[in-house]
C-alpha positions, 0 to 999 in steps of 0.5 A: 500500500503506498503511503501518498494514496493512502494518505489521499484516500484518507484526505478525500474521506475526511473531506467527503465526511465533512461534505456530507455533514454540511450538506445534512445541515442545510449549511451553505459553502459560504457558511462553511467558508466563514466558520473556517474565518473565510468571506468566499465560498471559493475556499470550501469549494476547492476543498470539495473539490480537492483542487490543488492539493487543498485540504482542511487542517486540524484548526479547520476540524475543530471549529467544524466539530464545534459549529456542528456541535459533534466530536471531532472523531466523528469527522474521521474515517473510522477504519480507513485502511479496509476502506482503501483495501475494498476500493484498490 
């Protein structure tokens, strides 16, 4: 298992994870993007998107989990490593 894909993998499920819970919130990117201390909606778009390599960061996990009123290891995968084994 090489650790970059690994690592991508895990990115692109936390960011997906993070989607999902937005989008069950009715929380708009721009919302999303000023929680996070943004004034554009771009910036959570490019995560989404995962342009240029763009991710959140642990500042950006903690003020989510807060603003969603959630633990923060419920923004985590939970067993990463099986999931990137069933899709390779």
């Amino acid at each position: 298992m090489d650790n970059q894909s690994e690592t991508e993998f895990y990115l692109l499920q936390v960011t997906n994870q993070i989607k999902n819970e937005r989008k069950a919130r009715n929380i708009s990117q721009l919302k999303l993007a000023e929680i996070l201390g943004h004034s554009s909606p771009n910036y959570v778009a490019k995560i989404e998107n995962r342009a240029k390599g763009a991710n959140y960061n642990l500042k950006h996990l903690l003020l989510i989990a807060k603003a969603f009123s959630m633990d923060i290891r419920d923004l985590l995968p939970s067993s990463m490593t099986k999931e990137y084994n069933a899709v390779n």
